[in-house]
C-alpha positions in Angstrom: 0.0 0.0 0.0 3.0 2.4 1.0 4.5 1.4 -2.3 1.2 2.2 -4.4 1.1 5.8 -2.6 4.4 6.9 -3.4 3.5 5.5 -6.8 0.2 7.8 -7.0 2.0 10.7 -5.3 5.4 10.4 -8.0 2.5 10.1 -10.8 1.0 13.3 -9.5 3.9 15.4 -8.8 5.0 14.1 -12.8 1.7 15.5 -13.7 2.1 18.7 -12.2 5.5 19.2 -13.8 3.9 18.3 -17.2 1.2 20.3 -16.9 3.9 23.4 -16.2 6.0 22.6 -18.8 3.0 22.7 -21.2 2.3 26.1 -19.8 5.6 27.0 -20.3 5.8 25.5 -24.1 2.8 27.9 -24.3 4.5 30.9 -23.6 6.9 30.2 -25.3 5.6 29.7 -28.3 3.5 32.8 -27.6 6.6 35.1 -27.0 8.4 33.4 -29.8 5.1 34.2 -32.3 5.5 37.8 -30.7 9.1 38.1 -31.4 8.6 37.2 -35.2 5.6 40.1 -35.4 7.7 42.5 -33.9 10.9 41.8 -36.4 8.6 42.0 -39.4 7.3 45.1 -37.9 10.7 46.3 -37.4 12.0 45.0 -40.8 8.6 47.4 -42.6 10.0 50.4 -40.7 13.2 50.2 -41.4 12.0 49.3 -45.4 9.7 52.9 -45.1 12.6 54.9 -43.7 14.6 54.2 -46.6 11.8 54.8 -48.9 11.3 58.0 -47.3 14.9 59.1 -47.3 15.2 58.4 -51.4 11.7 60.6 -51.3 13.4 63.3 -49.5 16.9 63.0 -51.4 14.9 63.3 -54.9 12.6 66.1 -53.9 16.2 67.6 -52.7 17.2 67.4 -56.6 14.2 68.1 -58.1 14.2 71.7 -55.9 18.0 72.0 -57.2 16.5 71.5 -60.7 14.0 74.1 -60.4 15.8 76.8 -59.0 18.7 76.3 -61.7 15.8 76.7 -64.4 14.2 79.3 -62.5 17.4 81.1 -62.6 18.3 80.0 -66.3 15.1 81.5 -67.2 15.4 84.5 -66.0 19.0 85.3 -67.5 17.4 84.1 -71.0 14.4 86.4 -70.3 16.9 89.3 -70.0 19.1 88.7 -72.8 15.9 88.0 -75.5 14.3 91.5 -74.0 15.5 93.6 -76.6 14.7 91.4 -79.6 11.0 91.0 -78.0 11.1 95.0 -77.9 12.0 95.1 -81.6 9.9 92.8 -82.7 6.5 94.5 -80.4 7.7 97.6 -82.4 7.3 96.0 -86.0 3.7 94.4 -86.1 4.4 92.4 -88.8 7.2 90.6 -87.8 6.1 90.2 -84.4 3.8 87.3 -85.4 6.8 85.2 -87.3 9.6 85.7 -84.7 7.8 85.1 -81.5 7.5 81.2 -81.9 11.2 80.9 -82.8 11.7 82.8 -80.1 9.9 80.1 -77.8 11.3 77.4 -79.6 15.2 78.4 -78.9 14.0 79.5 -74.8 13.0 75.4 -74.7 16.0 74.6 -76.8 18.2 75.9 -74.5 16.1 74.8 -71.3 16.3 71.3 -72.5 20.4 71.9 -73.0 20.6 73.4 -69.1 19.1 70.7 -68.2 21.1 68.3 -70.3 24.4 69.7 -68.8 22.8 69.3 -65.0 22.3 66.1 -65.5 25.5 65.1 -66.5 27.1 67.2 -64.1 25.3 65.6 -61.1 25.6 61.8 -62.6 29.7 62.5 -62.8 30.0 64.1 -59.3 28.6 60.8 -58.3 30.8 58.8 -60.1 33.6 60.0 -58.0 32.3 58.0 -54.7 33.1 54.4 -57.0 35.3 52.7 -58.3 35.6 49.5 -60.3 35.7 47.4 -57.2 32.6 48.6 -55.9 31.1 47.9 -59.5 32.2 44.8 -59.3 30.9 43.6 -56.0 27.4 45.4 -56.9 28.2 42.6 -59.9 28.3 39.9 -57.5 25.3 41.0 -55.1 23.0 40.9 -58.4 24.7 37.7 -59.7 24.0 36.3 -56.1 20.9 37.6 -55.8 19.8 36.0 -59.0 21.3 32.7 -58.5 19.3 32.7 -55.0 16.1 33.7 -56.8 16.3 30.3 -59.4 17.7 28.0 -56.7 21.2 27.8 -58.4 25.0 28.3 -57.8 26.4 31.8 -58.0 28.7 30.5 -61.0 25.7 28.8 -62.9 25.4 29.8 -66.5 22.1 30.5 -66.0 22.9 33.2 -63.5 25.8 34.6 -65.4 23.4 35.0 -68.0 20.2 36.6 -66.5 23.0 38.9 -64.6 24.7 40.3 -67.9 20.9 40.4 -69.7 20.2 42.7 -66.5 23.2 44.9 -66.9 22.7 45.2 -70.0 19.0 46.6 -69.7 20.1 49.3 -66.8 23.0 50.4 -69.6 20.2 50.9 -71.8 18.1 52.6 -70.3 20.7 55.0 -68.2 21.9 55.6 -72.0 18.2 56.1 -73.1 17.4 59.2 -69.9 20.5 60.5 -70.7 20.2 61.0 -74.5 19.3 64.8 -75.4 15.7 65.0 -76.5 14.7 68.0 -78.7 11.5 70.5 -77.8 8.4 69.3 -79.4 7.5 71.5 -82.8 3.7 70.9 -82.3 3.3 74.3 -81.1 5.3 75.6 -84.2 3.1 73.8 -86.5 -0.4 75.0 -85.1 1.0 78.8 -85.5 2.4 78.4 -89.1 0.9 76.9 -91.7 3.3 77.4 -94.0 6.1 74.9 -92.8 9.4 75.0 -94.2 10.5 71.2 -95.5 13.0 70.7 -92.0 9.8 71.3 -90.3 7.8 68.8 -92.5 10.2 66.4 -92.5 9.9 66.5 -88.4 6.5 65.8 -88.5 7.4 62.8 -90.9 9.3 61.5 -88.5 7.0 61.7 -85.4 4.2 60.3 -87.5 6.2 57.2 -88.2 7.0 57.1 -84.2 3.6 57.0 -83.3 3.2 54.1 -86.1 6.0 52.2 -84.3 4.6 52.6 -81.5 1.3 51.7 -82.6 2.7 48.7 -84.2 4.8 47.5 -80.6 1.4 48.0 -78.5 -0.3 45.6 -81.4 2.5 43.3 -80.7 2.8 43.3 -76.8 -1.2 42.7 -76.8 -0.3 39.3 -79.0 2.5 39.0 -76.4 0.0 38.9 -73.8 -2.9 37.3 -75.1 -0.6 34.2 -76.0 1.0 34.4 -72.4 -2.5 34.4 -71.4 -3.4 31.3 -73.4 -0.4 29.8 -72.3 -1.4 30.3 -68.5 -4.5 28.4 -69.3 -3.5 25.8 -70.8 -0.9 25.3 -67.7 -3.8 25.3 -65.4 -5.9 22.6 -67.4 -3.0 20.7 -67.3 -1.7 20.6 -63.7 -5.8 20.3 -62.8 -5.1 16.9 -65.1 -1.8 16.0 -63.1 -3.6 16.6 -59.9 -6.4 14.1 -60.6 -4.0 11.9 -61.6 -2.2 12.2 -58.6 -5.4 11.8 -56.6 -7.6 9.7 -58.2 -5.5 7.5 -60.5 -2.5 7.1 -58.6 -4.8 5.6 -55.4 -6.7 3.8 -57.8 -4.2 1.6 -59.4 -1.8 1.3 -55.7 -4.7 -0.1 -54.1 -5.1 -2.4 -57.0 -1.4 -3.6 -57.2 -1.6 -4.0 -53.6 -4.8 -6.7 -53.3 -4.1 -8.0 -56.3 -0.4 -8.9 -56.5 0.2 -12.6 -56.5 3.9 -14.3 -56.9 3.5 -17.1 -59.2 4.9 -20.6 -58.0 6.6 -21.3 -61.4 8.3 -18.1 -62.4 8.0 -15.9 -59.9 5.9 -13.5 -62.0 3.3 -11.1 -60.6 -0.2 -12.9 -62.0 -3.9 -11.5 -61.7 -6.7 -12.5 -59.3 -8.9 -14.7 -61.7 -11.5 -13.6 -59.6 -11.4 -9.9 -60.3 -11.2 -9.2 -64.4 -10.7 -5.4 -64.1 -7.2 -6.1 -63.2 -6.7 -8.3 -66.0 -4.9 -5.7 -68.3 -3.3 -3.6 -65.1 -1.6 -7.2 -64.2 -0.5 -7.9 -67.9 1.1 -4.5 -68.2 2.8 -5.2 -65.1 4.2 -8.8 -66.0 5.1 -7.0 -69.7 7.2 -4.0 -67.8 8.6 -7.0 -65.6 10.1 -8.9 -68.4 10.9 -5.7 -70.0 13.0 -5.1 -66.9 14.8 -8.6 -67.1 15.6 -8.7 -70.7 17.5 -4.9 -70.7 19.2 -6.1 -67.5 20.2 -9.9 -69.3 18.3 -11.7 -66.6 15.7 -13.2 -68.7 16.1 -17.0 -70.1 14.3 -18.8 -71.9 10.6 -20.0 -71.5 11.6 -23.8 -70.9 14.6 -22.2 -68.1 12.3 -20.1 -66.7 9.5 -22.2 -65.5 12.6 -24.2 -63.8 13.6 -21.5 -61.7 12.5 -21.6 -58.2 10.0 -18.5 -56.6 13.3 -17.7 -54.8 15.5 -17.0 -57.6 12.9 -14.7 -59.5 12.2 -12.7 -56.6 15.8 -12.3 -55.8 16.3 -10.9 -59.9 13.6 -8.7 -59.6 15.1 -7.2 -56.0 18.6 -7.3 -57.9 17.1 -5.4 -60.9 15.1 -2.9 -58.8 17.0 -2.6 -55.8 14.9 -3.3 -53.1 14.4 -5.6 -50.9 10.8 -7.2 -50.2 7.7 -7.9 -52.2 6.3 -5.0 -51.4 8.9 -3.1 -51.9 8.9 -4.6 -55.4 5.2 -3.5 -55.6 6.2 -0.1 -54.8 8.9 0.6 -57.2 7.3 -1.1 -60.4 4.1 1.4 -59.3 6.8 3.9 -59.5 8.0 3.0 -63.0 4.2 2.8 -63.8 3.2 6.3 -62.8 6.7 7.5 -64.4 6.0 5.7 -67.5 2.4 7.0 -67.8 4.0 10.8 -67.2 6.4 10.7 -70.0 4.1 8.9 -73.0 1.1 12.1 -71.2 3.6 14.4 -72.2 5.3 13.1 -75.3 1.9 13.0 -76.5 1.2 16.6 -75.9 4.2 18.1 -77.4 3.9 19.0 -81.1 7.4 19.5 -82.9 8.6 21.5 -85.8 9.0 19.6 -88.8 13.0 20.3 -90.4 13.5 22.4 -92.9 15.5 19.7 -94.7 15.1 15.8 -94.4 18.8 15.4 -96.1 21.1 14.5 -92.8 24.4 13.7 -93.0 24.7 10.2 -91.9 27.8 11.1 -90.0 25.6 13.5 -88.5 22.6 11.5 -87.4 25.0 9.3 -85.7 26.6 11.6 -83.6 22.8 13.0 -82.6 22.2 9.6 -81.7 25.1 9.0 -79.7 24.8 12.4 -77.6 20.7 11.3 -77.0 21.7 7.9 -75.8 24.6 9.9 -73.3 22.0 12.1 -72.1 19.5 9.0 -71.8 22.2 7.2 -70.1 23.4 10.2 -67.5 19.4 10.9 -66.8 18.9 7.0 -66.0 22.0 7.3 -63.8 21.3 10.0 -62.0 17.4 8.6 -60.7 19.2 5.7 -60.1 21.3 7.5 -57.5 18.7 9.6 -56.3 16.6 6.3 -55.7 19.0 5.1 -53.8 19.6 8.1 -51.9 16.1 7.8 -50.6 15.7 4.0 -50.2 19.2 4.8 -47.6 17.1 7.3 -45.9 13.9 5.3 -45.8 16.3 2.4 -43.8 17.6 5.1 -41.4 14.2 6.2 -40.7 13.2 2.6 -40.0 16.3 2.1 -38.0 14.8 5.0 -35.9 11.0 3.8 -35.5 12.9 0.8 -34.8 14.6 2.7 -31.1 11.6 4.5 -30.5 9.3 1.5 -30.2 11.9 0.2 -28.1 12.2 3.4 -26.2 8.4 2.8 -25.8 8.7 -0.6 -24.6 11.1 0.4 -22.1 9.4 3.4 -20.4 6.3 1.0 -20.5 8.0 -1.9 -18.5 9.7 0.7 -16.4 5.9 2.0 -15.4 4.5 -1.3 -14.8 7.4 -2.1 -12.6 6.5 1.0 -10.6 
């Protein structure tokens, strides 16, 4: 009785302490939830502060602009007075001189503006260098190989990096290029163009075409994109019932219906069920396809002699696993891989070539780089399955120990 007391009384002081600990999990957890919330918090301010420091820095230049214009203005102002005051005392020049007027004041606005620009872009050349060019470089190329999942020195990311570069070079090239004042305003006043000025409008009228013509263009862009989406969605909504449906489907089936032959060893149907007839037959085909690429498959009179043994030891040899349903698994593997490849073989439409005359020496060499690539593929699953078969044993080795571990602690309480 004294025993069973202390027994009730260690059980109810453990239960105490469990119940705290769970408490304490719970705050935990609750702080730790907290913590994350108030880092993301922090991580949005610190994100708006820059923001609002780049605001600030540009309205900065933009003020800088202005006041240099204001001031540009005002010098041009004084220096076009007297030709204004000439041309106010002629009436009937005053009409033809004022828009050239106006078009040299923007002329020489847009050259101000022009030199400012390149004035402020080369002071801030001055703070790099080609180092610090070159690590920016290696942020994007990082950045980019991060973004696709690959190394820094992939060619994929070398590639996207220098396509990048290349775009900012364009278009820091394309804001800095000088752009002209607009004639519109010329045009309204004077009917009577000169050919410089019709040959302008010439030239804008074919712009806007262009332009016309790259909207068209972009909308194709993205009504095909579109179509494209579409079609990716009906097709992983067909992969997904496949996965679903299909796949369950035809494990279930493998698993009831699997039977070992006594005479070769060969996975046979249940006569009793005849909707597995042709799942069964494809299964015993892909079998014997299995054993006659690996030169495991004898004849028909050497086969039936072979023991069950024997066949199931080939097909673990061949497949490498160990187990009949292991063996079940991995040719439902094949299956389902099988069944993915011919699904999309079937949906891809190629090109014919331009020419059918190949050069023999040609084809050959095509057909030898196909059957390397066919061969590195078929080695590389072959590693990575049994990569994963390794780690499928370790994690049996450790539900192994923890039903022990159970066991233990289970003996250990009866004892008490």
């Amino acid at each position: 009785m004294a025993a069973r007391r202390t027994a009730a009384d260690q059980q109810k002081a453990l239960d105490e302490q469990l119940v705290d600990l769970l408490a304490s999990q719970r705050e935990l957890d609750d702080l730790k939830s907290e913590l994350g919330r108030r880092r993301r918090v922090l991580l949005l301010l610190e994100t708006l502060k820059k923001k609002e420091e780049i605001r600030i820095t540009r309205m900065k230049e933009i003020d800088l602009l202005l006041q240099r214009l204001r001031g540009a203005q005002s010098t041009e102002n004084a220096v076009y007075h007297p030709v204004d005051s000439l041309a106010s005392s002629n009436p009937a020049s005053s009409q033809g001189k004022s828009q050239p007027i106006s078009l040299t004041r923007d002329t020489l606005t847009q050259l101000h503006i022009y030199h400012s620009t390149h004035s402020r872009i080369a002071r801030s050349l001055v703070a790099y260098d080609a180092r610090s060019v070159r690590d920016q470089q290696r942020r994007l190329q990082e950045s980019i190989a991060n973004a696709l999942h690959v190394t820094v020195d992939d060619d994929r990311a070398v590639e996207w990096c220098a396509k990048l570069s290349a775009e900012a070079e364009r278009r820091a090239y394309k804001k800095l290029v000088y752009r002209r004042p607009s004639p519109s305003i010329v045009m309204q006043h004077n009917p009577k163009q000169p050919e410089s000025t019709h040959s302008i409008q010439s030239s804008v009228e074919d712009i806007i075409a262009r332009l016309h013509q790259k909207e068209q263009n972009l909308q194709h862009l993205a009504n095909g994109a579109t179509a494209l989406g579409q079609g990716c969605l009906s097709h992983i909504d067909m992969i997904s019932k496949a996965i679903h449906h299909t796949a369950p489907e035809l494990h279930s089936s493998l698993q009831t219906q699997a039977r070992v032959s006594s005479n070769d060893g060969m996975i046979m149907p249940d006569p009793t069920n005849a909707a597995s007839t042709s799942t069964q037959a494809y299964v015993n085909r892909l079998v014997e396809d299995i054993l006659r690429s690996q030169g495991l498959l004898r004849s028909a009179s050497s086969t039936k002699r072979e023991s069950k043994g024997e066949t199931v030891a080939k097909l673990e040899t061949v497949l490498g696993v160990k187990g009949r349903q292991q063996i079940v698994s991995r040719v439902e593997e094949m299956l389902e891989r099988d069944h993915r490849t011919r699904t999309f073989a079937s949906r891809i439409t190629l090109p014919l070539p331009s020419s059918t005359s190949v050069d023999p020496s040609d084809r050959h060499q095509l057909i030898n780089a196909t059957n390397d690539s066919v061969l590195t593929a078929q080695t590389t699953a072959t590693d990575l399955l049994h990569a994963k078969l390794k780690q499928a044993e370790d994690v049996e080795g450790m539900v192994k120990e923890v039903r022990r571990l159970r066991r233990d602690v289970r003996a250990f309480v009866d004892s008490i």
